[in-house]
PDB file of N, CA, C and O in Angstrom:
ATOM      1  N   UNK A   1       0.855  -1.186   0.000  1.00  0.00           N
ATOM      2  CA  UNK A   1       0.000   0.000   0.000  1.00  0.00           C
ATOM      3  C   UNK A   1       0.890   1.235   0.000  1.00  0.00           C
ATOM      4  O   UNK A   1       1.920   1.255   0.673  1.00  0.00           O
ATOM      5  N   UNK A   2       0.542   2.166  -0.674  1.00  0.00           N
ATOM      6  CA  UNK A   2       1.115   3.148  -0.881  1.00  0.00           C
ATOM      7  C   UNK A   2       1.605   4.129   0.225  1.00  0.00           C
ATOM      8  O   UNK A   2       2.765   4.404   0.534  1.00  0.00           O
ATOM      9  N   UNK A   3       0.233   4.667   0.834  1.00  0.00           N
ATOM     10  CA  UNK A   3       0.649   5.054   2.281  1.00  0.00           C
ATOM     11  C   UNK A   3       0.064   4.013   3.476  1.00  0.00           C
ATOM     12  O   UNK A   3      -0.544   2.947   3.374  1.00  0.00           O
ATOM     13  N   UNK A   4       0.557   4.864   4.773  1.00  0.00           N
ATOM     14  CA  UNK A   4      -0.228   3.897   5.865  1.00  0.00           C
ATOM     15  C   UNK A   4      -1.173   4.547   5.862  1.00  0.00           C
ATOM     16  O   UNK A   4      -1.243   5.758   5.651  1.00  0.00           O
ATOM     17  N   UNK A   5      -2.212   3.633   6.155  1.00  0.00           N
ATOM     18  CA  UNK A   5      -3.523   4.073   6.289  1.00  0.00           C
ATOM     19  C   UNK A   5      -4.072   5.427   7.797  1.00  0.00           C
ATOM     20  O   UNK A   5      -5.059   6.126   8.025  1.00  0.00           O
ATOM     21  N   UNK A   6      -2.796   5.173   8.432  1.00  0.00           N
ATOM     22  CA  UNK A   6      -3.247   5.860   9.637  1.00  0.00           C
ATOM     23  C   UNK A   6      -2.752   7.602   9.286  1.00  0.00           C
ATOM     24  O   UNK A   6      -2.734   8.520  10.105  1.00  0.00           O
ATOM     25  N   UNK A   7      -2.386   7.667   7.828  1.00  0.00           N
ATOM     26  CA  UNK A   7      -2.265   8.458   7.686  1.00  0.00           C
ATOM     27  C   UNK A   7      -3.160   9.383   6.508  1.00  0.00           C
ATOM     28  O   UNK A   7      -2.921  10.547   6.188  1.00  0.00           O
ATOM     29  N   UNK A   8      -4.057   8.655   6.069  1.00  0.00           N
ATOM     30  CA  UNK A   8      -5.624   8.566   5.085  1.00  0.00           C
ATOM     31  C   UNK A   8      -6.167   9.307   5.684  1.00  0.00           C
ATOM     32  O   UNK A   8      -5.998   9.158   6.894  1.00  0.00           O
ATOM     33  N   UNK A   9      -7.062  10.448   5.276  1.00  0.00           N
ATOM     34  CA  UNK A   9      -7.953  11.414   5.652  1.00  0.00           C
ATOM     35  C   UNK A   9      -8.957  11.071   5.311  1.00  0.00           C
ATOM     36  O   UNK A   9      -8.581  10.341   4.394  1.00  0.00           O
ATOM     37  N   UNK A  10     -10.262  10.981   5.302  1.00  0.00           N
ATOM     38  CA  UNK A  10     -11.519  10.542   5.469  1.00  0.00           C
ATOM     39  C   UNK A  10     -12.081  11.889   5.621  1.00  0.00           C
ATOM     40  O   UNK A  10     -11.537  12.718   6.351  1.00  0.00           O
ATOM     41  N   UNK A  11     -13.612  12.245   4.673  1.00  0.00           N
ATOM     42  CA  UNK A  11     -14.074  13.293   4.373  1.00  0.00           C
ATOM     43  C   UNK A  11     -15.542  12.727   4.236  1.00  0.00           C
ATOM     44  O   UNK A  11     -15.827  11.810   3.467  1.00  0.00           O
ATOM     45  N   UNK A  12     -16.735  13.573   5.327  1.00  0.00           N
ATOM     46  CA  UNK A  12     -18.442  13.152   5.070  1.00  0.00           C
ATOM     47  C   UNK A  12     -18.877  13.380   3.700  1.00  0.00           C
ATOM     48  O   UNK A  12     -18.037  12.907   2.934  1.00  0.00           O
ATOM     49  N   UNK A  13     -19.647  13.802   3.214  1.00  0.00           N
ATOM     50  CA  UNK A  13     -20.127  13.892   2.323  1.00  0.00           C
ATOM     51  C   UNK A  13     -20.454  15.494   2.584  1.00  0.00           C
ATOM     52  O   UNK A  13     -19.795  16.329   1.963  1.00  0.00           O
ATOM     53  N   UNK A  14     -20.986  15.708   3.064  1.00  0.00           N
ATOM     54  CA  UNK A  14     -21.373  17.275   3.612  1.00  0.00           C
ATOM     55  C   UNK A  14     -19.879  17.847   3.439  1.00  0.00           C
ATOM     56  O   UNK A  14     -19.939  18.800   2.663  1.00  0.00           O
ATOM     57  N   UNK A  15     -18.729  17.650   3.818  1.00  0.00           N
ATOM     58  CA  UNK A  15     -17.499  18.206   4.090  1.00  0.00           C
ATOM     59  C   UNK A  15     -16.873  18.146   2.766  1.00  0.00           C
ATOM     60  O   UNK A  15     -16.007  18.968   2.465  1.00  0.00           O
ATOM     61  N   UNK A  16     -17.263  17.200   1.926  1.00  0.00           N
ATOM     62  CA  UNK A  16     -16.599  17.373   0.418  1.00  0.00           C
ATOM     63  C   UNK A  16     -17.354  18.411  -0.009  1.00  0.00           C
ATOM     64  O   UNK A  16     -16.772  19.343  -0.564  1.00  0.00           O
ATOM     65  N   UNK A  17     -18.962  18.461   0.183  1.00  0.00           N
ATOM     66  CA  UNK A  17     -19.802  18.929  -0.841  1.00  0.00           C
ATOM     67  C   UNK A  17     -19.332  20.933  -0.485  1.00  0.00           C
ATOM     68  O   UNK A  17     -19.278  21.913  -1.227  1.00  0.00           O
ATOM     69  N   UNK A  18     -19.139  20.769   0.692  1.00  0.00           N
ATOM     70  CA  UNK A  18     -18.332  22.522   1.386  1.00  0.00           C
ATOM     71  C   UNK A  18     -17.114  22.518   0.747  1.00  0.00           C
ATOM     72  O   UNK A  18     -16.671  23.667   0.766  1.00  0.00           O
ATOM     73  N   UNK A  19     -16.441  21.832   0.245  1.00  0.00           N
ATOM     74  CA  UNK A  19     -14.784  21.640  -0.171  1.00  0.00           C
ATOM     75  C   UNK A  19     -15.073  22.295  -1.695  1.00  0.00           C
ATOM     76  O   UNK A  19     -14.722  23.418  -2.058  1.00  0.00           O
ATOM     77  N   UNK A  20     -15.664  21.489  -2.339  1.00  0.00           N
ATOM     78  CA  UNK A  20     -15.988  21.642  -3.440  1.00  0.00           C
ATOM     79  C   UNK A  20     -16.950  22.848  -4.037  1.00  0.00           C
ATOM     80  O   UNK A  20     -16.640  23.179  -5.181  1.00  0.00           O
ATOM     81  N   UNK A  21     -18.198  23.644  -3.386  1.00  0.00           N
ATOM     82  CA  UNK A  21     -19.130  24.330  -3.282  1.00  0.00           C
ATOM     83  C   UNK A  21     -19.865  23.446  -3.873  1.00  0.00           C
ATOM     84  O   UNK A  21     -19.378  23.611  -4.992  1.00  0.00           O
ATOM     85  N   UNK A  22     -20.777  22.502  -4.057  1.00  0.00           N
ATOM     86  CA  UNK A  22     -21.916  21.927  -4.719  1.00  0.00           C
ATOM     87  C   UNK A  22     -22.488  20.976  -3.439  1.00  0.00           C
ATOM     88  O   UNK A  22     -22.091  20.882  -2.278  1.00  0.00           O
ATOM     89  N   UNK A  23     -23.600  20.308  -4.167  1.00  0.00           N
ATOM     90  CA  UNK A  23     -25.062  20.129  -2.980  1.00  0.00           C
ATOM     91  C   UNK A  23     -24.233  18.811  -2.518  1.00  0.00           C
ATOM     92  O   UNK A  23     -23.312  18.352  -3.194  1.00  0.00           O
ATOM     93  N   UNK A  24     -24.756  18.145  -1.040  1.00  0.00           N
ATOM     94  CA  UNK A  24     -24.416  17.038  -0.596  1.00  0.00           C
ATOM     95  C   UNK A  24     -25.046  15.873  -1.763  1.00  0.00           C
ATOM     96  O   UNK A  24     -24.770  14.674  -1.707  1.00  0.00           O
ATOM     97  N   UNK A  25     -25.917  16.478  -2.787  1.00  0.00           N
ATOM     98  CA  UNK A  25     -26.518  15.306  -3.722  1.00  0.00           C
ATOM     99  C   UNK A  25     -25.536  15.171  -4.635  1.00  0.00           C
ATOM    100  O   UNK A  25     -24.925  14.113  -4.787  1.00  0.00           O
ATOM    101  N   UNK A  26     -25.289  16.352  -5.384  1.00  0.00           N
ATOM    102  CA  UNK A  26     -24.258  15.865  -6.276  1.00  0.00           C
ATOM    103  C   UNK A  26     -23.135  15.862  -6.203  1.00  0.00           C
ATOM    104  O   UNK A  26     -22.453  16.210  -7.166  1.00  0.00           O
ATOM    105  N   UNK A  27     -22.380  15.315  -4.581  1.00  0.00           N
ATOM    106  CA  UNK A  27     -21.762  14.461  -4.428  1.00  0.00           C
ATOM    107  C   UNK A  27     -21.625  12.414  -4.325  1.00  0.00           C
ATOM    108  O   UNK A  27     -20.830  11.498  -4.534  1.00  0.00           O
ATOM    109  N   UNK A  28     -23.205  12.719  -3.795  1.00  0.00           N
ATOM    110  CA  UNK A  28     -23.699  11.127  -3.672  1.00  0.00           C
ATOM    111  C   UNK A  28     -23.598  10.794  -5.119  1.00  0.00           C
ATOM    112  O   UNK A  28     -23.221   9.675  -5.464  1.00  0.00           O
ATOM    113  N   UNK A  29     -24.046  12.081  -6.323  1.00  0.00           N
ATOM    114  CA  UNK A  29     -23.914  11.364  -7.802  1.00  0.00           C
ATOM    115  C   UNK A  29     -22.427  11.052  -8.200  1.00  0.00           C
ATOM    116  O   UNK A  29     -22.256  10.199  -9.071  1.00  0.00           O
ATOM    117  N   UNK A  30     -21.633  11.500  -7.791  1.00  0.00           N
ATOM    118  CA  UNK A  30     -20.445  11.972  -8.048  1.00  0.00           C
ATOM    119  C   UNK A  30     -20.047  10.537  -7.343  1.00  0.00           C
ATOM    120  O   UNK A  30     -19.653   9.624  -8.069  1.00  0.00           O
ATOM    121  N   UNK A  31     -20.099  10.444  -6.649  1.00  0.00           N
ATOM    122  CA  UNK A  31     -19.792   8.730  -5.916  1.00  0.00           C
ATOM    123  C   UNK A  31     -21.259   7.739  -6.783  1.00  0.00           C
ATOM    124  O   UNK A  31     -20.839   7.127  -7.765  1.00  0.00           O
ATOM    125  N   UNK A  32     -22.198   7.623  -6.626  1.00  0.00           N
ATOM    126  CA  UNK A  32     -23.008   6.372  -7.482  1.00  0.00           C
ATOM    127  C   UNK A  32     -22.294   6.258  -8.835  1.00  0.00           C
ATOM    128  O   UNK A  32     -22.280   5.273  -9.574  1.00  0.00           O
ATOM    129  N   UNK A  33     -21.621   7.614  -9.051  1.00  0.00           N
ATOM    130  CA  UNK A  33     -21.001   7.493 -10.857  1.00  0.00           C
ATOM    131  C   UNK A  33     -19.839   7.149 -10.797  1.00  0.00           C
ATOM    132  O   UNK A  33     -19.084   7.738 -11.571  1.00  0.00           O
ATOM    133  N   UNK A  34     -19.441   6.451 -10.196  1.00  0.00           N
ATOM    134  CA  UNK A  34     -18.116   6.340  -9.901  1.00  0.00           C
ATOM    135  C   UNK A  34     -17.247   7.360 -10.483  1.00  0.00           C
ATOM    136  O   UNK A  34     -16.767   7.015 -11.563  1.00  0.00           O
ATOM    137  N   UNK A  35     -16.995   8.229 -10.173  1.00  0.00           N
ATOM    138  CA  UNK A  35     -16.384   9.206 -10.679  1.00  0.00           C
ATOM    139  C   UNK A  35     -15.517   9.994  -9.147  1.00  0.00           C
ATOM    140  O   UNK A  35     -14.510  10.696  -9.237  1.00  0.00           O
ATOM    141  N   UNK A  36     -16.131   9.688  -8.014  1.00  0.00           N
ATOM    142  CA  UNK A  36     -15.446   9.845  -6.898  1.00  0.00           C
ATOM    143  C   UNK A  36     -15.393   8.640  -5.975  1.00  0.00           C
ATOM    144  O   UNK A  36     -16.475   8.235  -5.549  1.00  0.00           O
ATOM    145  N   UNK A  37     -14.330   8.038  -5.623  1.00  0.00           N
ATOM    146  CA  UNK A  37     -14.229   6.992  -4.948  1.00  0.00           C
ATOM    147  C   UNK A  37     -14.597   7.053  -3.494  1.00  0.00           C
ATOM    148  O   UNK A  37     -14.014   7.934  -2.862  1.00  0.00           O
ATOM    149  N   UNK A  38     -15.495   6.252  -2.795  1.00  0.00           N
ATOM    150  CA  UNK A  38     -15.373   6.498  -1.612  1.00  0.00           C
ATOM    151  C   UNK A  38     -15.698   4.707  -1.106  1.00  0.00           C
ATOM    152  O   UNK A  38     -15.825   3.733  -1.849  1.00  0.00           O
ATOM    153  N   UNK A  39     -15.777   4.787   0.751  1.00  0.00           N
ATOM    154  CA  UNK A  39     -16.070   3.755   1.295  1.00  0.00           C
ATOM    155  C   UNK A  39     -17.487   3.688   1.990  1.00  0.00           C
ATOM    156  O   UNK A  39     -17.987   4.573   2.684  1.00  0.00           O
ATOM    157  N   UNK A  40     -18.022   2.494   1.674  1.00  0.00           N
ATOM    158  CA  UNK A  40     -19.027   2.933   2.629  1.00  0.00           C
ATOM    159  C   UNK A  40     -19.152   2.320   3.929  1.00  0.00           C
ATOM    160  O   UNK A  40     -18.656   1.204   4.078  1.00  0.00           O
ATOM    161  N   UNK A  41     -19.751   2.893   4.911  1.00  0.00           N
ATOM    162  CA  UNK A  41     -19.987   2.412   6.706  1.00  0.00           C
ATOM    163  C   UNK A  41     -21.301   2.288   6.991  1.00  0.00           C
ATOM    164  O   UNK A  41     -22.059   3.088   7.539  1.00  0.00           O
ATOM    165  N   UNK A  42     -21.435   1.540   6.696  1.00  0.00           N
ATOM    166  CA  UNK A  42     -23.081   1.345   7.250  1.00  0.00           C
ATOM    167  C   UNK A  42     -24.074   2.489   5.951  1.00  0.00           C
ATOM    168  O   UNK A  42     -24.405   2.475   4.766  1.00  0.00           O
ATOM    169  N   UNK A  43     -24.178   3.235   7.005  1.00  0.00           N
ATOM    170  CA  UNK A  43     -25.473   4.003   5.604  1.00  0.00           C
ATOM    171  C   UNK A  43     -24.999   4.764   5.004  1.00  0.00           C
ATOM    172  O   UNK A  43     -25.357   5.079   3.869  1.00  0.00           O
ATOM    173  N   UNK A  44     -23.534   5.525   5.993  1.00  0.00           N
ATOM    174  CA  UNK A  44     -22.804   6.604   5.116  1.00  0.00           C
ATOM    175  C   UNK A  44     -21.489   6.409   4.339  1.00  0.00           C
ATOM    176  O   UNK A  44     -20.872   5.357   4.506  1.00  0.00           O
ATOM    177  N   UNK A  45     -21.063   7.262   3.577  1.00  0.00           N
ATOM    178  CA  UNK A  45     -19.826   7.160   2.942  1.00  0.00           C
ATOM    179  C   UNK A  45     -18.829   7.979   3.412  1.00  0.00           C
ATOM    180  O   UNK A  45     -19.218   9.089   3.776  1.00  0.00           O
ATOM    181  N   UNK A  46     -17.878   7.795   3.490  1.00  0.00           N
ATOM    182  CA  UNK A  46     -16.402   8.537   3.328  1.00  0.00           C
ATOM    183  C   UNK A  46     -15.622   8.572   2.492  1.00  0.00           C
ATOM    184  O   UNK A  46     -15.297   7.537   1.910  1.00  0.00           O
ATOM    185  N   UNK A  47     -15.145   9.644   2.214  1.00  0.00           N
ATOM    186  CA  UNK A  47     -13.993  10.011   0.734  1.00  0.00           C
ATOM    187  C   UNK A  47     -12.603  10.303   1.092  1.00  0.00           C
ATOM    188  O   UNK A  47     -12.167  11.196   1.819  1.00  0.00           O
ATOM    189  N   UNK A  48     -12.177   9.663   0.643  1.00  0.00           N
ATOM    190  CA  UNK A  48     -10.420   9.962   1.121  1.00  0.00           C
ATOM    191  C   UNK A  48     -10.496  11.260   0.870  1.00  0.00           C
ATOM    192  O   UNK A  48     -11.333  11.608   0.037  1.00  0.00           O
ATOM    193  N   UNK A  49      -9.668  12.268   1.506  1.00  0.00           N
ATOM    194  CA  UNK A  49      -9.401  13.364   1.194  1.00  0.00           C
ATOM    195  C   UNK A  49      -8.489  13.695  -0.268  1.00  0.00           C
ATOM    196  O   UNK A  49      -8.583  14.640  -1.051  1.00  0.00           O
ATOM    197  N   UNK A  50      -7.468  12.351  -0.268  1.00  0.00           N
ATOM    198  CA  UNK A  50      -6.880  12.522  -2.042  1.00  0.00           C
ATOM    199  C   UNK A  50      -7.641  12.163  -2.862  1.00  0.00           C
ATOM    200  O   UNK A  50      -7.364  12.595  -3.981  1.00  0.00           O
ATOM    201  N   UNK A  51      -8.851  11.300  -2.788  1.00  0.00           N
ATOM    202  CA  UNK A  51      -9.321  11.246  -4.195  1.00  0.00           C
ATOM    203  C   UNK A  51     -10.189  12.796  -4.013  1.00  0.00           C
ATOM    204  O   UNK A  51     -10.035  13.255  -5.145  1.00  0.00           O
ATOM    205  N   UNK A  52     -10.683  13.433  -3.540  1.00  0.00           N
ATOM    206  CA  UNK A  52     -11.327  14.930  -3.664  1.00  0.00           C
ATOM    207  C   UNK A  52     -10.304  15.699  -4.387  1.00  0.00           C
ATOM    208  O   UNK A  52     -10.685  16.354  -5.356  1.00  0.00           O
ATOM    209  N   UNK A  53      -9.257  15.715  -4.112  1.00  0.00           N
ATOM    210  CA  UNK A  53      -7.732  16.422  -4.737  1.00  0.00           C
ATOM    211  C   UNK A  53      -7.538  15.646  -6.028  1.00  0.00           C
ATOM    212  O   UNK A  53      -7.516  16.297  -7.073  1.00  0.00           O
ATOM    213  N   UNK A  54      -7.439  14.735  -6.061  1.00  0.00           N
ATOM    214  CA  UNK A  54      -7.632  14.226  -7.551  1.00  0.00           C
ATOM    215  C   UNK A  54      -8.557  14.396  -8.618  1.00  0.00           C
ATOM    216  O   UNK A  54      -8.293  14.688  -9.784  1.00  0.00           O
ATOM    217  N   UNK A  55      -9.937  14.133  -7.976  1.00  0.00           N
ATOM    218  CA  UNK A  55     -10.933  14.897  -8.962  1.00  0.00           C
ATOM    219  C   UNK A  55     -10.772  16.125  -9.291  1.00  0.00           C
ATOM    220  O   UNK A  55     -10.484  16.560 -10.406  1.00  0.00           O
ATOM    221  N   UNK A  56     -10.998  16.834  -8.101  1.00  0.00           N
ATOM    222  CA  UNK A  56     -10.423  18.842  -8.600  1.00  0.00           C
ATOM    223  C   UNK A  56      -9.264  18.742  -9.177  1.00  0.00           C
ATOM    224  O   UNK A  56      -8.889  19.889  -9.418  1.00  0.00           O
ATOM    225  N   UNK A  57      -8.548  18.031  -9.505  1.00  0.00           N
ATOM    226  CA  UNK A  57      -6.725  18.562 -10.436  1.00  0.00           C
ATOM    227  C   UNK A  57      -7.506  17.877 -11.770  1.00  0.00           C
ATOM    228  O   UNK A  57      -7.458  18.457 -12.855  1.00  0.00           O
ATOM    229  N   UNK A  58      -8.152  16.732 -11.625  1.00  0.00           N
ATOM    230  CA  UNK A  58      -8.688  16.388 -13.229  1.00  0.00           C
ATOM    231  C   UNK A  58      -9.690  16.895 -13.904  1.00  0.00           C
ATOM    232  O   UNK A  58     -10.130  16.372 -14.929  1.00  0.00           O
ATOM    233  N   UNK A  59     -10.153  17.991 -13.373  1.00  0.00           N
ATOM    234  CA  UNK A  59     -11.233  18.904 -13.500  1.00  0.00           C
ATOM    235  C   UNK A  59     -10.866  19.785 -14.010  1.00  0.00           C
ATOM    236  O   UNK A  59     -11.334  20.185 -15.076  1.00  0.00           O
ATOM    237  N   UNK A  60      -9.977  20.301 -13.420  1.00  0.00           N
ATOM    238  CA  UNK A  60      -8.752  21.419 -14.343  1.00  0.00           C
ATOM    239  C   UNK A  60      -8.548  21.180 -15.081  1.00  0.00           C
ATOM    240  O   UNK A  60      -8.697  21.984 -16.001  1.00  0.00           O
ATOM    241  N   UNK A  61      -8.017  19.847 -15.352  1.00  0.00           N
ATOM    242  CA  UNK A  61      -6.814  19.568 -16.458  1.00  0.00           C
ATOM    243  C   UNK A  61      -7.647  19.245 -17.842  1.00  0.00           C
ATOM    244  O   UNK A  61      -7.386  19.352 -19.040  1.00  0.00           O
ATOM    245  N   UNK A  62      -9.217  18.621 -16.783  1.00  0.00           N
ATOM    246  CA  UNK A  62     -10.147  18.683 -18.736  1.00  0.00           C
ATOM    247  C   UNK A  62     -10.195  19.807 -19.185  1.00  0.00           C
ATOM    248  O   UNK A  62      -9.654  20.175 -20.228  1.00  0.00           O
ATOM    249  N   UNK A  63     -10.931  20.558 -18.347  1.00  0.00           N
ATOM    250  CA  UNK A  63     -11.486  22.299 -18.686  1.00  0.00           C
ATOM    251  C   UNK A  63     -10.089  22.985 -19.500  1.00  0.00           C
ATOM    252  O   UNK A  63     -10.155  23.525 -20.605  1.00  0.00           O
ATOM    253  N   UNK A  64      -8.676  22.810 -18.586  1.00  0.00           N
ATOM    254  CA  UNK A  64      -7.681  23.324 -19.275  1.00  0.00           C
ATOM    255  C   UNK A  64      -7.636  22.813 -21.112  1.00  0.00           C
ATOM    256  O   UNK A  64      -7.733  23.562 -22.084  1.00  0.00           O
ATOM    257  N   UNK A  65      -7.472  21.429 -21.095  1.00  0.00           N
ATOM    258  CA  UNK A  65      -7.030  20.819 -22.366  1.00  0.00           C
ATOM    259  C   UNK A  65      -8.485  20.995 -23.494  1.00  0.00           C
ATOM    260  O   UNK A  65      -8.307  20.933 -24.710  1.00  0.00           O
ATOM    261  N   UNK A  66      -9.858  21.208 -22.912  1.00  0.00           N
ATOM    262  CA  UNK A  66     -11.468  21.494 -23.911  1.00  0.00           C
ATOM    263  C   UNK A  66     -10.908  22.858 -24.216  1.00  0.00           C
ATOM    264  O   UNK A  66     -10.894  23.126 -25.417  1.00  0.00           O
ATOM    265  N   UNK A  67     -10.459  23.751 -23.426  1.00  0.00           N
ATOM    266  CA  UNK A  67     -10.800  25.425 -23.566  1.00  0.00           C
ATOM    267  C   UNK A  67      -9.300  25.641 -25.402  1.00  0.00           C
ATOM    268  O   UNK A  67      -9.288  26.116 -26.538  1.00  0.00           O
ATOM    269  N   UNK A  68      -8.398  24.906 -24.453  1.00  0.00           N
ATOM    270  CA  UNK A  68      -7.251  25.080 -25.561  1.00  0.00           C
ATOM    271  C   UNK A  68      -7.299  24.273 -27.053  1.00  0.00           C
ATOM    272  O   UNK A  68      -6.396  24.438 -27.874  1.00  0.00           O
TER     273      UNK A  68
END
């Protein structure tokens, strides 16, 4: 494994959807679409804090490479 896990950040859904500015829903889409990875615990999910940093840098990097 890449890192130790005790060093993995874990993010609610509410706390991405504030990270990001968009609704706690279209984050749940954003995870059902697999398009954001998360785990789930019982009813809720958690998002590593790097895959949130990964989506926002590949978000850029489309918008950058469509616009040019």
């Amino acid at each position: 494994m890449a890192r130790d896990l005790s060093e993995v950040r874990f993010l609610t859904v509410a706390e991405v959807a504030d990270m990001m500015r968009v609704s706690k829903m279209t984050v749940y889409r954003l995870v059902h679409a697999g398009e954001l990875p998360a785990i789930r615990f019982g009813r809720s999910f958690r998002v590593p804090e790097s895959a949130v940093e990964a989506a926002i840098t590949s978000h850029i990097a489309d918008s950058d490479s469509a616009a040019g």
